[in-house]
N, C-alpha and C positions, 0 to 999 in steps of 0.2 A: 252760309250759302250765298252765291252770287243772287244777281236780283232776277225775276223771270222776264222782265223789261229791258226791252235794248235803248241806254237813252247815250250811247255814245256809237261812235263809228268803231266795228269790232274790227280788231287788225289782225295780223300772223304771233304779234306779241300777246294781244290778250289771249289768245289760246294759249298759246306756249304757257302762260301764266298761269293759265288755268290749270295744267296738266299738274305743271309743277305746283301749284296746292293742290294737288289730290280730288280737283272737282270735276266736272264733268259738262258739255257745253252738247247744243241740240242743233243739226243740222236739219232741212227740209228742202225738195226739188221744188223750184217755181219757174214758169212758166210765160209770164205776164205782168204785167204791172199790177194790176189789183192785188191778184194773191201774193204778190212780192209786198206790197204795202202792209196787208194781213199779216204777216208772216214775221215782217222784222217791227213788226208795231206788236208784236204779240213775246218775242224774246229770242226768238230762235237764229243763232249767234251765225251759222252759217249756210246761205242760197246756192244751193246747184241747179245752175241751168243745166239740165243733162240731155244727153241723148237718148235715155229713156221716153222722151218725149215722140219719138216715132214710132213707141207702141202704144203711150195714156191718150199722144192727140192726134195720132195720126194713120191709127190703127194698123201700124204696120204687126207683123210676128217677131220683130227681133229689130235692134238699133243700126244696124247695119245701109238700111237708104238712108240715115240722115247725111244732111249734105252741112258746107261751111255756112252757108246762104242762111239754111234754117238754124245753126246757133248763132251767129252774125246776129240775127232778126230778134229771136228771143232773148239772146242777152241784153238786147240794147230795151227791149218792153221791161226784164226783171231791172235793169239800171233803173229806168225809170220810176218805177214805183217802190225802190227797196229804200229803205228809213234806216241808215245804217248795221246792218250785217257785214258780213264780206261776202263777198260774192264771187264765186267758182264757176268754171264756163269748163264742159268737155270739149276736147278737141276730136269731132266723129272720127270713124272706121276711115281710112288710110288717110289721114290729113296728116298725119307725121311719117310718112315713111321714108321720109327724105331729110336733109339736114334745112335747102332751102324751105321746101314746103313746110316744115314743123317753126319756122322762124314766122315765114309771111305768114303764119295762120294761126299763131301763138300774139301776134305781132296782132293781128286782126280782131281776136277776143279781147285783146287787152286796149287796144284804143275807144272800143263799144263800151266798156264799163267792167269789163272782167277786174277782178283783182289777183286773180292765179288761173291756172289752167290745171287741169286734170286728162292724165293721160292712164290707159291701160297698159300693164304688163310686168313683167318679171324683169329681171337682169338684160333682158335685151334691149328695155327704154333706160338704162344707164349711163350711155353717152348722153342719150335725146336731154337727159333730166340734166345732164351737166351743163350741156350747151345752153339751155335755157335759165337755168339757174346763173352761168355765167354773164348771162343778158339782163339781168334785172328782173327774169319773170317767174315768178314763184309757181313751184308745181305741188299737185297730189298725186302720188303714184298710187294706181287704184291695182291692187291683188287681187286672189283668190280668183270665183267666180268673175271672171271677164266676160261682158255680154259680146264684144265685138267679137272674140275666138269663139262662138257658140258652134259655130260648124265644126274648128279641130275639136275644141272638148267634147262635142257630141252630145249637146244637151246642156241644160240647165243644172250643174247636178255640186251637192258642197264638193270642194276641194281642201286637200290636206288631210284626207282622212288615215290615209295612212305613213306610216312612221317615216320611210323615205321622201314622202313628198312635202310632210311636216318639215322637214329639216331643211329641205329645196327652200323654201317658200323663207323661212326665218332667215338664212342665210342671205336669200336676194332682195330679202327686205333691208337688210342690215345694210347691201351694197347701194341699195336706193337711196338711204340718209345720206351713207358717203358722198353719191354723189351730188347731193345738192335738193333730195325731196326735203320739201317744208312741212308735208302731209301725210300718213300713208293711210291708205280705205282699204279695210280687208272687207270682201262682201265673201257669205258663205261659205263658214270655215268654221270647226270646232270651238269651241268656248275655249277651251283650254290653250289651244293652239295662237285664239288671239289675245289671251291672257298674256301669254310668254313673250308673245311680237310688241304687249305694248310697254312690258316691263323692261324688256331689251333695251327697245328706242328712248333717245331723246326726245321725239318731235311727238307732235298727238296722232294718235291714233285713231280713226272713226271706223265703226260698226256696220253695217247691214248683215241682220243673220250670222251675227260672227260674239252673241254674247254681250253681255252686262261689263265688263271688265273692262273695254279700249273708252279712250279718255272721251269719246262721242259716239253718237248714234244719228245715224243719217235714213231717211224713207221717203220713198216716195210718195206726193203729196195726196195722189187719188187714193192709195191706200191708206195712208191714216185715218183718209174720208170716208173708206167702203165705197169707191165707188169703182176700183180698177176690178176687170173680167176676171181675175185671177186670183186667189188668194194665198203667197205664201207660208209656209209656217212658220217665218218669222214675224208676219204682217200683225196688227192690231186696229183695230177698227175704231179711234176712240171718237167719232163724232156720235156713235150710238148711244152714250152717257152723259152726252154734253148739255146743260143748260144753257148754252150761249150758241147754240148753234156752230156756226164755224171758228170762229173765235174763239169759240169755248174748247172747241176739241183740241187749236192747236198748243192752246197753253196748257190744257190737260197733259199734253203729248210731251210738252217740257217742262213741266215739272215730273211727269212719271220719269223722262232720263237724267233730269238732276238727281232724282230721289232714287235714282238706281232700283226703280219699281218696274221701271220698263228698260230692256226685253227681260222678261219673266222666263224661268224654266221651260215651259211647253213654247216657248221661242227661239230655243238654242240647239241648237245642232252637236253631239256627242261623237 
């Protein structure tokens, strides 16, 4: 088993690495310098600055006001304090909807400290993932549950559940490697369903609510903490057990996904 300590600079290769022996690597959203420090001082191989952060800090209802300004800002505080992880930056709600705009704003994370960008969608960010991929800028293509489409999908709710849309999803996944994703994030998808998508791929596969099987597990950091409004059923609370306080919870939290203890059953979605 790899170590729970990050004492080197994790790259796109040490995942890839990872995948390929069969183990498993722990991502967590940060925010700031401190808990970026915490965090990759603690093991957890990869930092998303996301745009979740316009619902934990900013108390929006949905990701959709974050602007360039506010990942610009935050990227550059998790730069700051991250102790080698890799570090992933979301590109908000319409900052790619264009060929230039997805350049100067992929362009823009990546000179703050990003190491790859993460985009949402199916088959239709397949050019987007090529042209930046052909730029030197490594992407995640984030499936399933997309928080920025909350208005079309109508809700928070798993995707994939059924057999056609299973098959949609595996397919546009598969067209996402082709074109150049490094990464792909299923959030909110049947266990089984991301089982298939991570045997499929080459590349690593990460988690939220999608199952014990893909090569990572990614959450948000208020949540591990107990401290966000909400609690999904994928969520686990593990600072409630910790003898180390925050420290203690987040290596708790990676070692449960090294040790494929975490997400447990009453975690997974059927």
């Amino acid at each position: 088993m790899s170590s729970h300590k990050t004492s080197r600079n994790v790259s796109l290769a040490t995942l890839q690495n990872i995948k390929q022996r069969g183990e498993k690597f722990a991502c967590l959203t940060a925010y700031d310098a401190c808990f970026a420090s915490i965090l990759s001082e603690t093991g957890v191989e990869v930092l998303l600055v996301g745009d979740s952060l316009g619902m934990v800090l900013q108390g929006h209802d949905s990701t959709l006001p974050v602007t360039m300004d506010d990942m610009i800002y935050h990227t550059q505080c998790v730069k700051r304090g991250n102790k080698g992880a890799l570090l992933m930056a979301d590109l908000p709600f319409m900052s790619y909807a264009s060929e230039t705009q997805t350049l100067e704003n992929a362009a823009a994370l990546m000179r703050v400290g990003a190491h790859m960008v993460k985009l949402e969608g199916g088959a239709w960010i397949s050019n987007t993932t090529k042209l930046l991929a052909e730029r030197g800028i490594p992407v995640c293509a984030h499936m399933g549950l997309t928080p920025q489409s909350v208005n079309r999908i109508g809700g928070f709710h798993v995707q994939g559940r059924d057999t056609g849309q299973a098959q949609l999803i595996i397919e546009e996944a598969q067209l996402l490697q082709e074109s150049g994703a490094n990464i792909l994030l299923l959030e909110c998808v049947p266990r089984k369903l991301a089982k298939t998508i991570t045997e499929l791929l080459e590349i690593p596969v990460i988690g939220i609510g999608a199952g014990p099987d893909t090569t990572a597990q990614i959450m948000v950091l208020h949540d591990v903490l107990g401290v966000s409004p909400i609690t999904p059923k994928f969520v686990k609370n593990f600072l409630n057990d910790s003898d180390n306080g925050i420290p203690g919870a987040i290596k708790a939290y990676v070692k449960a996904v090294k040790e494929q203890t975490f997400p447990a059953e009453e975690h997974c979605f059927r």
